[in-house]
MARBA-3410 file (N, C-alpha, C, O; in Angstrom, 1 decimal):
115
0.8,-1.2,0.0,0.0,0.0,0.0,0.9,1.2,0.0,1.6,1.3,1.0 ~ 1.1,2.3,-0.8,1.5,3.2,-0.8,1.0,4.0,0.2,-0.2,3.9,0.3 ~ 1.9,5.1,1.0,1.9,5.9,1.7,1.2,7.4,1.4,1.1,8.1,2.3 ~ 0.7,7.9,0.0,0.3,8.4,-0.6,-0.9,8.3,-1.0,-1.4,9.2,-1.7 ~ -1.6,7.2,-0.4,-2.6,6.8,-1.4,-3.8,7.3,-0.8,-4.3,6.9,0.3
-4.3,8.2,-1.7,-5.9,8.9,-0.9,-7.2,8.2,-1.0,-7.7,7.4,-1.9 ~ -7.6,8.9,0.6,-8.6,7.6,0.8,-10.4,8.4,-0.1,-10.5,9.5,-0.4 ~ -11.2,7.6,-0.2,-12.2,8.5,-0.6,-13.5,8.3,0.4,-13.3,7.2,1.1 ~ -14.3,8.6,0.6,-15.3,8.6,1.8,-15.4,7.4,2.4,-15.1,7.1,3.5 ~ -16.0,6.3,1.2,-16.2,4.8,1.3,-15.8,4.1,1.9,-16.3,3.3,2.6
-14.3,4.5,1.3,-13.0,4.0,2.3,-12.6,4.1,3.5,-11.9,3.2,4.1 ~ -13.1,5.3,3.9,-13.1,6.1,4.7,-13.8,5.4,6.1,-13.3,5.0,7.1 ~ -15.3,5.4,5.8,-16.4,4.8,6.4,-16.0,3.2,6.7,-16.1,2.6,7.8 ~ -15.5,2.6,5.7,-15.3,1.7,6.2,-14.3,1.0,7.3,-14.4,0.0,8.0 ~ -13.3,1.9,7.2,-12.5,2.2,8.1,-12.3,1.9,9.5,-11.6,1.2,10.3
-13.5,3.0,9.4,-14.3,2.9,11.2,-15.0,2.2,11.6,-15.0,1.9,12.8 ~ -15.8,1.6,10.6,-16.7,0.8,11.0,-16.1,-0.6,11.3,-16.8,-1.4,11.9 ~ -15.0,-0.8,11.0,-13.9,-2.2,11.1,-13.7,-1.7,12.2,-14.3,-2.3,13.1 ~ -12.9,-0.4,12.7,-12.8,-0.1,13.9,-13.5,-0.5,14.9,-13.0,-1.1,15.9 ~ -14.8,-0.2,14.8,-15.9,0.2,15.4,-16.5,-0.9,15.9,-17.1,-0.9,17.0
-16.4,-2.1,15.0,-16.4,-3.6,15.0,-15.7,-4.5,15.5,-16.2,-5.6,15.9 ~ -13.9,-4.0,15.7,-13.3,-4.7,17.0,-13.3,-4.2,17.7,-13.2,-5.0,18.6 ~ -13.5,-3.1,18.2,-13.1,-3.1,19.8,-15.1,-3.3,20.6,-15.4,-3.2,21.8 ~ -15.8,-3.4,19.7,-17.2,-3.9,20.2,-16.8,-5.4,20.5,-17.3,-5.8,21.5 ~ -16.0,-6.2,19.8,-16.0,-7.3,20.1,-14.7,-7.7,21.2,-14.5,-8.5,22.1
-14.1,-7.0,20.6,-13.1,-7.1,22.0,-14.0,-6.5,23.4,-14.2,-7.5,24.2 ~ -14.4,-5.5,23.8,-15.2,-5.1,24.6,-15.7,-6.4,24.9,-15.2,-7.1,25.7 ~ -16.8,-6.8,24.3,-17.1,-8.5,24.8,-16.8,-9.4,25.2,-17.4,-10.1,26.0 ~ -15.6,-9.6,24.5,-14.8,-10.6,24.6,-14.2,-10.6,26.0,-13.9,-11.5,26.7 ~ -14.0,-8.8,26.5,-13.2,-8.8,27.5,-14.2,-9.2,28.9,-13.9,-10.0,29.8
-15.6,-8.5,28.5,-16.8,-8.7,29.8,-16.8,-10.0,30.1,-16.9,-10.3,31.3 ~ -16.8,-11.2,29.0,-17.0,-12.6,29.5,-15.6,-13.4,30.4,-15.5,-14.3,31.2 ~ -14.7,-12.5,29.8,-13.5,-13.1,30.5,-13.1,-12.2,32.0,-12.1,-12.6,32.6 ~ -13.7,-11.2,32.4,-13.0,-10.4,33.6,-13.7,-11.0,34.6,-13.5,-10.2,35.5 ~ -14.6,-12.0,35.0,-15.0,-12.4,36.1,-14.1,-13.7,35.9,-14.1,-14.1,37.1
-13.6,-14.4,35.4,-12.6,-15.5,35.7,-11.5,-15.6,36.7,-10.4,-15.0,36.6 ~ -11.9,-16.4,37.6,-10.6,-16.5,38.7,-9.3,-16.1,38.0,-8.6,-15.3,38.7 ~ -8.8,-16.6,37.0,-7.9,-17.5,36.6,-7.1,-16.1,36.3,-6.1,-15.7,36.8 ~ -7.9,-15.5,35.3,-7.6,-13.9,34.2,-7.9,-13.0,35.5,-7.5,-11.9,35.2 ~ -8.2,-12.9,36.2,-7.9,-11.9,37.6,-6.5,-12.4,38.3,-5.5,-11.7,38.6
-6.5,-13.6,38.4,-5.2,-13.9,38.9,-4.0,-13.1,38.3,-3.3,-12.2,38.7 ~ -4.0,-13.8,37.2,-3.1,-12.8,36.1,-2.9,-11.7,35.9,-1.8,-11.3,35.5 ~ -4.1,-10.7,36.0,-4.0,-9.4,36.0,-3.5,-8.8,37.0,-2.8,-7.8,36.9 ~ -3.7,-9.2,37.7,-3.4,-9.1,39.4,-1.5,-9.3,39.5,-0.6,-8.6,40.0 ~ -1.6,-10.3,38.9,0.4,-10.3,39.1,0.8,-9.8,37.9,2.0,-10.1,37.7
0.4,-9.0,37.0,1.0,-8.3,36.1,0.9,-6.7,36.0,1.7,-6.0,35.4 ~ -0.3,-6.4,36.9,-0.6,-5.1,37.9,1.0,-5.1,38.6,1.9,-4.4,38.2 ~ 1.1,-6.0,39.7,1.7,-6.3,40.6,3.2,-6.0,40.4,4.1,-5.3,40.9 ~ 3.3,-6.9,39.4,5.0,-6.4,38.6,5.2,-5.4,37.9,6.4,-5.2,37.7 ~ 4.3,-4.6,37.4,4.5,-3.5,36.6,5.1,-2.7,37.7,6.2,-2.3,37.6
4.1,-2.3,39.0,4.3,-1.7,40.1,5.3,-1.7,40.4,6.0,-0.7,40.4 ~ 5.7,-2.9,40.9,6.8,-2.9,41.8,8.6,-2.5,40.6,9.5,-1.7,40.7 ~ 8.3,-3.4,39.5,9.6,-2.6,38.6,9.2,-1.5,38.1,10.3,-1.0,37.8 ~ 8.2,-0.6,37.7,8.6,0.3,36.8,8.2,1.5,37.6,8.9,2.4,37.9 ~ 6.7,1.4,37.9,6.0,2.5,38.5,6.5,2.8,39.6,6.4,4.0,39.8
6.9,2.2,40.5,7.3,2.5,42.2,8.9,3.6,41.6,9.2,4.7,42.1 ~ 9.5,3.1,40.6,10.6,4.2,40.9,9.9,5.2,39.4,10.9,5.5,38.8 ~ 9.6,5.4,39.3,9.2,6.6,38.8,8.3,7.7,39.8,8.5,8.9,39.9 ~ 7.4,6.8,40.4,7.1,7.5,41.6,8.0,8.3,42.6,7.8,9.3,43.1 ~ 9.2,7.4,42.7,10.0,7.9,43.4,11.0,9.5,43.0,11.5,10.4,43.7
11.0,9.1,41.6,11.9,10.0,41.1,11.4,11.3,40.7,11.9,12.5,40.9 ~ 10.0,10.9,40.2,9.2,12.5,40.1,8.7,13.1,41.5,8.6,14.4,41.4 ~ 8.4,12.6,42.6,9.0,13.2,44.0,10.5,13.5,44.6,10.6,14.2,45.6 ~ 11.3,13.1,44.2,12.5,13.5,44.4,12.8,15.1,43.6,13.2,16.2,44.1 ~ 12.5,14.8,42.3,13.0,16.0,41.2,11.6,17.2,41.6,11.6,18.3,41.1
10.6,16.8,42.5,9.5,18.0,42.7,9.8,17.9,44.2,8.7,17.9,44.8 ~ 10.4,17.8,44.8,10.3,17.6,46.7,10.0,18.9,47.1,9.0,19.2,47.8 ~ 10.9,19.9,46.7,10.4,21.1,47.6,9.4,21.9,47.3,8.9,22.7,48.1 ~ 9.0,21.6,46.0,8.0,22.6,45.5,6.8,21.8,45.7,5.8,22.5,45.3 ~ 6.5,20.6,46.1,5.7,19.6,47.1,5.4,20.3,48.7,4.4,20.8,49.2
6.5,20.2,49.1,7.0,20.8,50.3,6.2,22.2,50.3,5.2,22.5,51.0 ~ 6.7,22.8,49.6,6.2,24.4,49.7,4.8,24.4,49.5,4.1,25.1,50.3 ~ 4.4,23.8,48.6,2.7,23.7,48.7,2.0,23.1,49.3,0.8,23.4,49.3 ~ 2.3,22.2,50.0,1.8,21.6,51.3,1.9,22.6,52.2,0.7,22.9,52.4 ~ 2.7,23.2,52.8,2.9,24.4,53.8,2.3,25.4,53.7,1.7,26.1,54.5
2.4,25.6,52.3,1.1,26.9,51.7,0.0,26.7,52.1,-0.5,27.6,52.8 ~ -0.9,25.2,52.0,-1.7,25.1,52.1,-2.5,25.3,53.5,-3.6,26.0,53.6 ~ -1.6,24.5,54.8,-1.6,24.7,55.9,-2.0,25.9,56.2,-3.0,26.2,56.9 ~ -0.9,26.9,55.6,-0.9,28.6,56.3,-2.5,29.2,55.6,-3.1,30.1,56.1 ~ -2.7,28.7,54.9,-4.2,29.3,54.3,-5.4,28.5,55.0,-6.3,29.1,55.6
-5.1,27.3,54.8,-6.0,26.7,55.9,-6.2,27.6,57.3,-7.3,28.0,57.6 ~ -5.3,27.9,57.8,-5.7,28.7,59.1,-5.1,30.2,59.1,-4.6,30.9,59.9 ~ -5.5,30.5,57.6,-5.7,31.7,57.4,-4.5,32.9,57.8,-4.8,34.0,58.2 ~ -3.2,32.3,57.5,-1.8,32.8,57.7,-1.4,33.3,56.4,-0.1,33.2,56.4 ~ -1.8,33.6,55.4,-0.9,33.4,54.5,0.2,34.5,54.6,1.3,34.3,54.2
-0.2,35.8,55.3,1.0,36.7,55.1,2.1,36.3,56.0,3.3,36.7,55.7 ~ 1.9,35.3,57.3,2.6,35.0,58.0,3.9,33.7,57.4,5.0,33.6,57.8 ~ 3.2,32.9,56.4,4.0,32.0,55.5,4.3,33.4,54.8,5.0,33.7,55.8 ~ 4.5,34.3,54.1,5.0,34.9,53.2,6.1,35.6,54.1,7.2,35.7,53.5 ~ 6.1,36.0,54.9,7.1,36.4,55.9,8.3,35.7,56.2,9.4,36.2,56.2
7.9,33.9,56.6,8.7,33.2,57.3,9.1,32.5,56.0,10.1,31.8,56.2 ~ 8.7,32.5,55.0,9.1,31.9,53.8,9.1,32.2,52.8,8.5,31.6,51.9 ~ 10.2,33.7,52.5,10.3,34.0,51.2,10.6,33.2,50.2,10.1,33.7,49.2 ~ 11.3,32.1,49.8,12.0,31.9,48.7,11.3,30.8,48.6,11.7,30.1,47.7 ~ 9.8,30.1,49.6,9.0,29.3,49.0,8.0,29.5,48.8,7.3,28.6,48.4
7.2,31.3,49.2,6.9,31.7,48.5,6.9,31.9,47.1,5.9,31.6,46.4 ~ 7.9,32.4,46.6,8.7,32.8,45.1,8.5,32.0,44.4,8.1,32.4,43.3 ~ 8.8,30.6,44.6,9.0,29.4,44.1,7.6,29.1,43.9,7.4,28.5,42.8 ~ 6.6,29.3,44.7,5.1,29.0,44.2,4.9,30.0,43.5,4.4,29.9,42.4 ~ 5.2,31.1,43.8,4.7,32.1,42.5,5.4,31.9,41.1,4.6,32.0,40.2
6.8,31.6,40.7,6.9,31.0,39.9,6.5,30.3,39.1,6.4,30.7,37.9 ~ 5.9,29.0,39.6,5.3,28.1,39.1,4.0,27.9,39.2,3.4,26.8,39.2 ~ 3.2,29.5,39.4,2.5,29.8,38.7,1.1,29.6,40.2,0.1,30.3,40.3 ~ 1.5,28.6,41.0,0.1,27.8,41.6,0.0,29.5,42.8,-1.2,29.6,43.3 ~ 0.5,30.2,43.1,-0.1,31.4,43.9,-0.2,32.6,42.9,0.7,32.9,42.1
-1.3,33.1,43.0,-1.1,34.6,42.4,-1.7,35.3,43.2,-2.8,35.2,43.8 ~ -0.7,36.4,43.1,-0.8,37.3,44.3,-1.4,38.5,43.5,-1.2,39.0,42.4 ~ -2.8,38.9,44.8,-3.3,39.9,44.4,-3.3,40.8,45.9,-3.4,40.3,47.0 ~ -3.1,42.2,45.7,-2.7,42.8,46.3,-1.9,42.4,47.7,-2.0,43.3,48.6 ~ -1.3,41.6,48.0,-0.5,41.5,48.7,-1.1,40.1,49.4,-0.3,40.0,50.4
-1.7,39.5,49.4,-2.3,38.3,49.9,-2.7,37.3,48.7,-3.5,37.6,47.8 ~ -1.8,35.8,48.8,-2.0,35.1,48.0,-3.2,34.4,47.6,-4.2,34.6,48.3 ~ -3.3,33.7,46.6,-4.6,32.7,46.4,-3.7,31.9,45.5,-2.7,32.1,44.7 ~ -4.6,30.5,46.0,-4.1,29.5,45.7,-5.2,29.0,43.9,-6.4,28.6,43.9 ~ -4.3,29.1,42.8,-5.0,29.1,41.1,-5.4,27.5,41.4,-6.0,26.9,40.6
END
C-alpha cells in the first residue's frame, strides 16, 4: 500500500466501521472473561510487577525531582487553611517565590490565592 494513497469517503467509512467492530467485540470478549478467577489472577500479578519494577521508581523519582516545591505547597496550604498566609509569606520568602513561579499562587494585592 503506498503511503500516498488517498482515501475516498467509502473508504473512509469503512475504516471505522472495522474499527468500530473490533473493539465492540473485543469489549465483549473482555466482559465474558474479567469475572474469571484465573484472568484476575493474572491481571493481578501483572498489575503487581509493573508496580513494583517500573512505577514505584518513577514515583519515586518524580518526588525527588519535585520535593520542595511539594514541600512548599503543602505548607502553603496549611498557612491558608488557618488563614496565615502573610505570615507564610514572611517566614518563607524563597517558598513563596518558588510557588509564584510556578504559577500555583497569584498574588493579588499582597495576599495570596491558591489558582
Amino acid at each position: 500500500m503506498d503511503m500516498t494513497e488517498v482515501y475516498d469517503d467509502d473508504k473512509i467509512n469503512k475504516i471505522i466501521e472495522l474499527y468500530k467492530k473490533n473493539r465492540q467485540r473485543d469489549k465483549i470478549k473482555y466482559l465474558k472473561k474479567k469475572d474469571d478467577p484465573e484472568f484476575i489472577l493474572q491481571n493481578r500479578l501483572r498489575a503487581k510487577t509493573h508496580y513494583e519494577t517500573v512505577y514505584k521508581e518513577k514515583k519515586k523519582e518524580n518526588y525527588e525531582k519535585n520535593k520542595v516545591l511539594l514541600q512548599s505547597k503543602s505548607l502553603f496550604r496549611y498557612y491558608k487553611k488557618n488563614e496565615k498566609v502573610e505570615a507564610f509569606r514572611k517566614k518563607y520568602p524563597d517558598k513563596y517565590k518558588l510557588l509564584q513561579d510556578h504559577g500555583i499562587i497569584v498574588s493579588a494585592s499582597g495576599s495570596g490565592s491558591v489558582v
